[in-house]
C-alpha positions as CSV (number, residue, x, y, z in Angstrom):
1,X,194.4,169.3,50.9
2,X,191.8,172.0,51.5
3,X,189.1,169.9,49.7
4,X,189.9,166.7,51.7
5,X,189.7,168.9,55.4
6,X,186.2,170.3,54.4
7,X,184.9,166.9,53.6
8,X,186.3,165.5,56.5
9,X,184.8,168.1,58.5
10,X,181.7,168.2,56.5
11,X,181.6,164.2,57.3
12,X,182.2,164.8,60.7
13,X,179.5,167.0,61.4
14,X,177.0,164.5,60.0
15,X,178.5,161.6,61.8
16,X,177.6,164.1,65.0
17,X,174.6,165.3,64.2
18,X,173.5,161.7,63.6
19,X,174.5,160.5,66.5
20,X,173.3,163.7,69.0
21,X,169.7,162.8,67.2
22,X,170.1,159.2,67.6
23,X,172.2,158.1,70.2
24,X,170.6,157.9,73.7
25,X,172.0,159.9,76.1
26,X,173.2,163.2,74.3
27,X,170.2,164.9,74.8
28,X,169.1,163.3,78.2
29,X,168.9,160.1,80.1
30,X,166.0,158.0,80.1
31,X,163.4,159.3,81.9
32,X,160.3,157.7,84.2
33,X,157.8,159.6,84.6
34,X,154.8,158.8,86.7
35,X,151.6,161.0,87.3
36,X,150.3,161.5,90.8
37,X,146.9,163.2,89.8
38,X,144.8,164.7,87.3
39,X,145.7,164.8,83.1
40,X,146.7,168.1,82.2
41,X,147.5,169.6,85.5
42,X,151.4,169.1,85.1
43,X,151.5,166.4,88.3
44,X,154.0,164.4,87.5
45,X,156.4,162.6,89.3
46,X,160.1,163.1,86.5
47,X,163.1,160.9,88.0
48,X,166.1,159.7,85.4
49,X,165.4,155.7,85.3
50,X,169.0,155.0,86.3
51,X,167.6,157.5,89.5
52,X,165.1,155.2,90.0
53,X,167.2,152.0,90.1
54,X,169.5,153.7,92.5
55,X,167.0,154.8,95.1
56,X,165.4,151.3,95.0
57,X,168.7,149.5,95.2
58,X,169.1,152.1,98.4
59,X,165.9,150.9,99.6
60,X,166.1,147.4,99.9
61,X,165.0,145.7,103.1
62,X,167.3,142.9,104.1
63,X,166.2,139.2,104.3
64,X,164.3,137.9,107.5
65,X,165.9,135.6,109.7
66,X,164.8,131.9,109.6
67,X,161.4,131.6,112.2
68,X,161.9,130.2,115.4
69,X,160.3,127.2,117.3
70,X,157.4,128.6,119.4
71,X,157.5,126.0,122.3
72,X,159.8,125.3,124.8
73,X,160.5,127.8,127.8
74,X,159.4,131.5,127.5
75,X,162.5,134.4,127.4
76,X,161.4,136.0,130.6
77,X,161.6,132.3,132.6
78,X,165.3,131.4,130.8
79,X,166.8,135.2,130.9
80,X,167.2,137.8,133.6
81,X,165.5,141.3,133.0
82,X,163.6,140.4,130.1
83,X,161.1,143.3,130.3
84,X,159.8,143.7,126.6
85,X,159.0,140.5,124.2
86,X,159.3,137.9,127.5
87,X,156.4,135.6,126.5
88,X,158.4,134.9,123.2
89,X,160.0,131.5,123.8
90,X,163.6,131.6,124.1
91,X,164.3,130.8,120.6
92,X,162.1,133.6,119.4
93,X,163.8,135.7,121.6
94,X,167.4,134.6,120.2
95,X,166.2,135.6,116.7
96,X,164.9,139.0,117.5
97,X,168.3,139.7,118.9
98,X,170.2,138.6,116.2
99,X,168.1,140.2,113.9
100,X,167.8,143.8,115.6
101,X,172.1,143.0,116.0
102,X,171.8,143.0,112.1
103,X,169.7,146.0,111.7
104,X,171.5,148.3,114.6
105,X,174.7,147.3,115.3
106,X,176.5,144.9,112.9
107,X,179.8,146.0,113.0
108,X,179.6,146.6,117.1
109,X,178.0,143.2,117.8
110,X,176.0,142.3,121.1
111,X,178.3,144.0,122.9
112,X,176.9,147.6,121.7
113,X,174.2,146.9,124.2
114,X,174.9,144.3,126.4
115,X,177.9,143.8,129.0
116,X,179.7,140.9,128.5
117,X,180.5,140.2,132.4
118,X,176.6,140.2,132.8
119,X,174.3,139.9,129.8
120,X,171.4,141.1,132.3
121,X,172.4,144.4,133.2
122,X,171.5,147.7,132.3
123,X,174.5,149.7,133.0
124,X,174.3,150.3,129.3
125,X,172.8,153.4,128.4
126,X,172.2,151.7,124.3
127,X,170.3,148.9,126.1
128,X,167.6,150.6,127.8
129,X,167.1,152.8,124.8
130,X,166.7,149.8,122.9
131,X,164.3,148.5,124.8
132,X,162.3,151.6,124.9
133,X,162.7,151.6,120.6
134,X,161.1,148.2,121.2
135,X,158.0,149.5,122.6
136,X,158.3,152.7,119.9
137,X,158.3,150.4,117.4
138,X,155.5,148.0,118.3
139,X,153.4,151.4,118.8
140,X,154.0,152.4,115.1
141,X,152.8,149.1,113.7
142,X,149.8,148.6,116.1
143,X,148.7,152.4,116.6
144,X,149.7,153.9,113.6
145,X,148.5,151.1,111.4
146,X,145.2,152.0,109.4
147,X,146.2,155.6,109.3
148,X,150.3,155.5,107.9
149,X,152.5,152.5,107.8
150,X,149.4,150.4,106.9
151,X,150.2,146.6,106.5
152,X,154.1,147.3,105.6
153,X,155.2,147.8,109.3
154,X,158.6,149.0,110.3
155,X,161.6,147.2,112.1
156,X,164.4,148.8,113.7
157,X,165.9,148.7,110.3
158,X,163.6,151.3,108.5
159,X,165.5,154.1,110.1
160,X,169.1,152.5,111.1
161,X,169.6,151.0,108.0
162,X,173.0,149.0,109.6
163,X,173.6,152.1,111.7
164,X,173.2,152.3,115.5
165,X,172.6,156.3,114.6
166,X,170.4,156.5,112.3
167,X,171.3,158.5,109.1
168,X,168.2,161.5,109.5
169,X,167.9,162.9,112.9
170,X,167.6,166.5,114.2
171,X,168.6,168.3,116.7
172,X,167.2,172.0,117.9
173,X,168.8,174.4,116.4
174,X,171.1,177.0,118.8
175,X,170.1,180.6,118.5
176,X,173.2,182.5,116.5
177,X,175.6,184.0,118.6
178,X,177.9,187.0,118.8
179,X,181.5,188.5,120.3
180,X,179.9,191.8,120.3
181,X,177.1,193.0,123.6
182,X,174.3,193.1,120.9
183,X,172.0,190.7,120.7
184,X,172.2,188.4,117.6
185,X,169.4,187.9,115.4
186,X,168.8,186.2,112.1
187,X,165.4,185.8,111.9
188,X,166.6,181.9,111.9
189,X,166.8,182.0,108.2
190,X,169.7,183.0,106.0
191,X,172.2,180.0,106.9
192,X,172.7,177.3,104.4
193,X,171.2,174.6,106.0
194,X,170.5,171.1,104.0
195,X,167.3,171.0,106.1
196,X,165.5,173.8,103.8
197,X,167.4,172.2,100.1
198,X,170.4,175.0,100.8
199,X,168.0,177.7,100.8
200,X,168.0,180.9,102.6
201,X,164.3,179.8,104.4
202,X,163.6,179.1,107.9
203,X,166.2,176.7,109.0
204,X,164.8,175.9,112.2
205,X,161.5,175.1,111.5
206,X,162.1,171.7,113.5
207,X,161.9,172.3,116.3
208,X,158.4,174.2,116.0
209,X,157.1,172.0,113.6
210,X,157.9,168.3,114.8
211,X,158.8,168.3,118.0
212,X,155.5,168.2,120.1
213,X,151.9,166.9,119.8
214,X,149.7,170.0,120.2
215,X,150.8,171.9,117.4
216,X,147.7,173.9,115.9
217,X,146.1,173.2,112.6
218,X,146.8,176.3,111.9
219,X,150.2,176.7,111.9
220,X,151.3,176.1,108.1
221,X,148.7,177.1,106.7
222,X,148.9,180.7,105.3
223,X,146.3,181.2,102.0
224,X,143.3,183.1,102.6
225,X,140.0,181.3,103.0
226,X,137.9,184.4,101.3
227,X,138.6,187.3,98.3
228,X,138.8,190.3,101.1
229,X,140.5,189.8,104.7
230,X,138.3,189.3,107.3
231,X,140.7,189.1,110.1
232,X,144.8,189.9,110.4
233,X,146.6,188.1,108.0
234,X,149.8,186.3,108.4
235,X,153.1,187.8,107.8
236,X,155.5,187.0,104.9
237,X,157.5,184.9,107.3
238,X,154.9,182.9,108.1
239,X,154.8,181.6,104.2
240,X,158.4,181.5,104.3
241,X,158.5,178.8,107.0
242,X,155.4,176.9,105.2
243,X,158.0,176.7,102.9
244,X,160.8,175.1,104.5
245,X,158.6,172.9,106.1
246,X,157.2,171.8,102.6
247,X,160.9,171.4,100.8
248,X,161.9,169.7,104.2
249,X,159.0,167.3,103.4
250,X,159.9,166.8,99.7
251,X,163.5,166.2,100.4
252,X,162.4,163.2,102.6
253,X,160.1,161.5,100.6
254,X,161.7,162.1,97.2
255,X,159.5,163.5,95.5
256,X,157.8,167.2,94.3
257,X,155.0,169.6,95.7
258,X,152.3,167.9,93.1
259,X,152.8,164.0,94.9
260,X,150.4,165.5,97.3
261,X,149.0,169.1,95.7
262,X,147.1,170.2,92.9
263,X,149.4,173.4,92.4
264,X,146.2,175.3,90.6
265,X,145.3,175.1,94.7
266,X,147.6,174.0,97.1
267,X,145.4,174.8,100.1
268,X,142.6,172.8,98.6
269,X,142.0,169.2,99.8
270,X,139.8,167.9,97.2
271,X,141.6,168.5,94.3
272,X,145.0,167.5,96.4
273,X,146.3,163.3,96.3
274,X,145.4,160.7,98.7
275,X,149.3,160.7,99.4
276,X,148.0,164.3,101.3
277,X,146.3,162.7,104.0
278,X,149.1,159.8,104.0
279,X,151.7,162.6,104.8
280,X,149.0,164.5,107.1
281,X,149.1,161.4,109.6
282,X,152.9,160.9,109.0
283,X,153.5,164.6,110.9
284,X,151.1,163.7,113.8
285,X,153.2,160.2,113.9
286,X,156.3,162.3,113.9
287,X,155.5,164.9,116.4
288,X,153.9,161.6,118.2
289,X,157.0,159.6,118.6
290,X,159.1,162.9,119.5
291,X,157.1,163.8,122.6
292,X,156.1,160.1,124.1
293,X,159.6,158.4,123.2
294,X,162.1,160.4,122.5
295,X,162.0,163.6,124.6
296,X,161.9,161.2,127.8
297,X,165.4,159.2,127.0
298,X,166.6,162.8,127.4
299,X,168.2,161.8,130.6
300,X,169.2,158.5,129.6
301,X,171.4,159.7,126.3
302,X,175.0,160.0,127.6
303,X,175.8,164.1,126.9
304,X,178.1,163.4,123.8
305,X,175.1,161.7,122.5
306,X,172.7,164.7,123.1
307,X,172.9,168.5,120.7
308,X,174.2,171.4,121.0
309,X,171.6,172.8,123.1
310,X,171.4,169.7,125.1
311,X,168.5,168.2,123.8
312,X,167.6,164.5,122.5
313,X,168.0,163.1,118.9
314,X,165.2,163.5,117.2
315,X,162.5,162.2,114.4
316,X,161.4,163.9,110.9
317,X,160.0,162.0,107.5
318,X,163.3,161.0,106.6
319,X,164.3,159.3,109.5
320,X,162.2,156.4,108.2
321,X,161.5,157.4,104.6
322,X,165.4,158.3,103.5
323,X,164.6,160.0,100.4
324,X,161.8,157.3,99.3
325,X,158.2,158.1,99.0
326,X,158.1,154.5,99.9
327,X,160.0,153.3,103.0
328,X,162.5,150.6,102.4
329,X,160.4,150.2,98.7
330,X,157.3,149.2,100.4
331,X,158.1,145.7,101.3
332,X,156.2,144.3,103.8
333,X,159.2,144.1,106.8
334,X,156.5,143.1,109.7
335,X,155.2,140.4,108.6
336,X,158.1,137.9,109.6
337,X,158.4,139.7,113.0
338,X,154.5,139.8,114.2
339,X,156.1,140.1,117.6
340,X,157.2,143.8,117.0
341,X,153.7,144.6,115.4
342,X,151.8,143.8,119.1
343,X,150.6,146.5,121.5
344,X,153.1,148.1,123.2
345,X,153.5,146.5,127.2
346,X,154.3,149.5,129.4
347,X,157.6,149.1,131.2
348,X,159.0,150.4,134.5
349,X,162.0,152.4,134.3
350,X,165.1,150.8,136.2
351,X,165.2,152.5,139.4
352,X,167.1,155.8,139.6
353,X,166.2,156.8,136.4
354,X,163.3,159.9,136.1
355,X,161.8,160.6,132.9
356,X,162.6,164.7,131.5
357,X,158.9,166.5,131.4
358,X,157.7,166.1,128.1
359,X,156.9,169.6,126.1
360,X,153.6,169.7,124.9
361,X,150.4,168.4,126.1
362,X,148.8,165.1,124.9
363,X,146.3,165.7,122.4
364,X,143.3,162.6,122.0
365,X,143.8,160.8,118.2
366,X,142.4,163.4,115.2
367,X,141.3,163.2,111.5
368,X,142.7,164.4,108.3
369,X,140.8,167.6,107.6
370,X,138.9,166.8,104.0
């Protein structure tokens, strides 16, 4: 009996060892790898395959709707208050709505913007936000077009995704507070905050980083230019908030530090990816959007629509990108809808209604620093 156990167990072993050496998936799962720069340098993109399939599958952009007959009567002469896309004919019209219904608000219908007693009105709060979102997301395709989303466009889609919130927005982030008299203070870091991968970073870095248009050049950037100091260096807190900002980055897009940097030196742009000065406009589009369009529906946003601190919704990387490095793949999602790719028509506010100031000044259009 004790012959027939050790051979049993003897066979056993070799039926596992074989199979750990050749059976796929006792070591590891497939892997893709993909380099981002130069041989030897370690800059590599490493996702499982099955990863891969999952985030593409997540990142599918839905079919257009059939195009529309471009004669007959135009929107603003058959519709009442038809202040953005009017010179689309009626038809058009009809298939932008259904189609923006499908992106935004499927489960909630029409009726998530419009009043059914009169199509017309604005009583709505989600229909004059929508309309300003139009005008938002005709300025991405037209303005932002050589410099970011290139000839791949967004719709209303890239960021709902079927949602009328979108999944990744921000809010600024309330100071912490206290029962005691002393003041509370946490440096804003040591609070486990998804923002900064669970880290005990900067968690607010936000608001200082994305919000407005006039942030300096400066203001991530903490390596040394020379070998000695010539002038008063930055504190360890400053790095610690480059940081955040960085995994914050990462975390929307999908990817590590090397998509963009040579890690032998970060700072440096020549040795860095062209995906560097892809993400270097995607920041100025961010803080862009934030201070023209969303800061000013401040006012319009019900208050159980608005943060703790009162403030708007507002836009980081992964509003659009959700995790890809790629929005929705890279599939072209304009080109069906040319109509939301055309300059932006300025439209009145309905009366009553005051835009907030906007923080921040308006800075003119810069280049990537090479």
């Amino acid at each position: 009996m004790k012959i027939v156990l050790s051979v049993a167990g003897a066979a056993l072993a070799l039926f596992l060892t074989i199979a750990m050496f050749g059976g796929a998936g006792w070591t590891h799962p497939p892997m893709a790898n993909k380099q981002t720069g130069f041989r030897g340098t370690g800059m590599d993109l490493i996702r499982t395959k099955a990863g891969n399939e999952e985030l593409a599958a997540a990142n599918r952009a839905p079919a257009p709707a059939d195009p529309a007959d471009a004669s007959g009567d135009k929107a603003s002469a058959v519709y009442e208050n038809v202040q953005v896309l009017g010179d689309l004919s009626a038809e058009q019209f009809n298939r932008v709505m259904v189609s923006i219904t499908e992106w935004v608000a499927p489960q909630q219908g029409c009726t998530y913007c419009h009043s059914t007693e009169n199509m017309a009105s604005d009583e709505l709060y989600q229909k004059r936000v929508a309309r300003r979102m139009f005008q938002m997301t005709q300025h991405i395709n037209s303005a932002w077009k050589e410099n970011h989303v290139h000839e791949a466009g967004v719709t209303c889609y890239t960021c709902h995704r079927g949602n009328p919130v979108p999944a990744n927005i921000w809010f600024d982030t309330p100071p912490p507070s206290a029962a005691s008299k002393f003041i509370p203070r946490n440096n804003g870091q040591n609070l486990a905050s998804a923002n900064v991968g669970l880290t005990s970073l900067p968690y607010a870095v936000f608001d200082e980083y994305y919000a407005k248009k006039d942030v300096p050049e400066s203001y991530v950037r903490v390596n040394a230019t020379t070998a000695l100091p010539e002038s008063k260096s930055k504190p360890i807190q400053d790095a610690e908030r480059t940081f955040a900002i960085m995994i914050t980055m990462s975390q929307a897009l999908g990817v590590n530090c090397t998509f963009c940097h040579n890690t032998r030196s970060v700072a440096q742009w020549d040795t860095s990816t062209p995906n560097r000065v892809q993400a270097w406009h995607g920041v100025h589009l961010v803080r862009d959007l934030n201070q023209d369009y969303m800061y000013p529906l401040t006012t319009t946003f019900p208050a159980a629509r608005l943060g703790p601190t009162g403030d708007v919704a507002k836009i980081s990387c992964a509003t659009c990108h959700n995790g890809a490095n790629k929005p929705l793949n890279g599939a072209k999602v304009i080109e069906p809808y040319p109509e939301l790719a055309k300059p932006t028509t300025q439209v009145s506010l309905p009366t009553g209604e005051a835009k907030d100031p906007i923080p921040g000044t308006t800075t003119p259009a810069v280049k990537a620093p090479m």
